[in-house]
VMD Tcl script that draws the C-alpha trace (Angstrom):
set ca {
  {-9.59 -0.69 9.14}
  {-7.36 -2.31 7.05}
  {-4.63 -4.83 8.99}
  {-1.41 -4.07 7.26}
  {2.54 -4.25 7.51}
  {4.90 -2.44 5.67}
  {8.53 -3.39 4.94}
  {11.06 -1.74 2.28}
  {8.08 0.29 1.56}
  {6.17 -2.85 0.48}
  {2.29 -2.73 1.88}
  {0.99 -5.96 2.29}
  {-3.11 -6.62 3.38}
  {-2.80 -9.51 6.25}
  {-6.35 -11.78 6.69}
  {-6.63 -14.21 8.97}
  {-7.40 -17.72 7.65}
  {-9.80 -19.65 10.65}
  {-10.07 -22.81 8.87}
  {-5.42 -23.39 8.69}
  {-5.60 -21.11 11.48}
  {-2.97 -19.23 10.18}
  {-2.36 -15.07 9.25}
  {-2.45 -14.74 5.39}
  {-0.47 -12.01 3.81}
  {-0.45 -10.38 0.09}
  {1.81 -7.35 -0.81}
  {-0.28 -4.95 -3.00}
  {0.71 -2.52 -5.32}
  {2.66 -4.85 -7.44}
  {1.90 -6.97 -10.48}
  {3.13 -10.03 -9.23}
  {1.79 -12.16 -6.98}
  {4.15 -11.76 -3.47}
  {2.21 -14.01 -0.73}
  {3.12 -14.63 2.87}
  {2.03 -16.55 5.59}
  {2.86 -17.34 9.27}
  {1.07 -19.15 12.64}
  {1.85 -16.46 14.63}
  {2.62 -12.00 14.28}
  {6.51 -13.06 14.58}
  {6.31 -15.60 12.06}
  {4.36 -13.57 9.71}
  {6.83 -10.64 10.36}
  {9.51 -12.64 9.28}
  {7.97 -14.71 6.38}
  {6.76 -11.09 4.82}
  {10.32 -10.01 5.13}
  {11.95 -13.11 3.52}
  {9.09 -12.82 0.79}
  {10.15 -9.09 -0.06}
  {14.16 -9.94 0.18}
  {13.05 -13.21 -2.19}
  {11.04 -10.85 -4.96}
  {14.41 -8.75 -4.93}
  {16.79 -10.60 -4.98}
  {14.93 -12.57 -7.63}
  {14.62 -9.39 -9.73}
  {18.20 -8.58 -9.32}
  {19.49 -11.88 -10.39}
  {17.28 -12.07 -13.59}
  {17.80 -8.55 -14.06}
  {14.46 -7.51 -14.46}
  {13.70 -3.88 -12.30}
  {11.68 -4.48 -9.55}
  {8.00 -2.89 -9.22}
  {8.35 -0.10 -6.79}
  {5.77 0.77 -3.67}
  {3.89 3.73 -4.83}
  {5.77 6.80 -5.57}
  {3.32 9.71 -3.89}
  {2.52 10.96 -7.55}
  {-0.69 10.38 -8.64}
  {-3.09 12.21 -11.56}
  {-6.71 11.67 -11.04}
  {-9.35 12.54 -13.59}
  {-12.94 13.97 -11.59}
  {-15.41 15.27 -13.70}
  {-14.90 19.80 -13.15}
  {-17.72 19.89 -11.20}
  {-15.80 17.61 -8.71}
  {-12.68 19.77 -8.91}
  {-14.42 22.70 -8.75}
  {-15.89 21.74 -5.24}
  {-12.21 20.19 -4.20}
  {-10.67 23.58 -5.29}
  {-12.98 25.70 -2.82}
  {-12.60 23.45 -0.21}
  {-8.93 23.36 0.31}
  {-9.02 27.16 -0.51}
  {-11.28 27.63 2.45}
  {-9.22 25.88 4.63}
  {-6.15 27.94 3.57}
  {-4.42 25.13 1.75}
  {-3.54 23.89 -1.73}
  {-5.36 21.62 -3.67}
  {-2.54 19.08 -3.20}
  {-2.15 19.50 0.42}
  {-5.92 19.45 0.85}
  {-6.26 16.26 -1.15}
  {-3.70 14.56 0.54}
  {-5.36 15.03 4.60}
  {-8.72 13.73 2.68}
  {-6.76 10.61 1.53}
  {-4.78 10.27 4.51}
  {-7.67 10.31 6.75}
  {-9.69 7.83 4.45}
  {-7.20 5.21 4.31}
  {-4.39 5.22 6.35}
  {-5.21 3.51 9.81}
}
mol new
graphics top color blue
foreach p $ca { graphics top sphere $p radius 0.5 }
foreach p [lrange $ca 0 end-1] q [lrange $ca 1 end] { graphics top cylinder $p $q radius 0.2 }
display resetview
């Protein structure tokens, strides 16, 4: 399981560091590099929010458009074999291939 915290629709991964003894954070799904850190869940809370209202505000004022949290579109290429097999799965369950796809993801990765 994954230890994550989401803000503005900003995902960041959170480690904890034993040797500063502090929570380490690191928003993914963006290019640039948007870290975070704090000594305690409150702080890091905070600092992760400040980091996010920085990387906009920062955007804004140099009026670059800011990279957005993942828009629920996505196009994957499986050899047909693969689809094939996804395709008779989610039709025996009495779904579509989207919705299908979507539990299989859902249960994989989201905590």
């Amino acid at each position: 399981m994954m230890n994550s915290m989401i803000y503005k629709g900003y995902t960041a991964r959170v480690e904890f560091d034993p040797r500063d003894d502090i929570f380490i954070g690191r928003v993914l799904g963006v290019q640039e590099s948007i870290t975070f850190h704090g000594e305690a869940v409150k702080d890091l809370h905070a600092d992760f929010a400040a980091a996010i209202d920085h990387y906009l505000a920062d955007c804004a004022a140099t009026g670059r458009e800011p990279q957005k949290p993942a828009s629920g579109r996505l196009m994957l290429r499986v050899p047909p074999d693969v689809h094939a097999a996804a395709v008779r799965a989610a039709t025996g369950c009495g779904k579509s291939l989207n919705q299908w796809a979507s539990e299989v993801f859902a249960k994989e990765v989201v905590s």
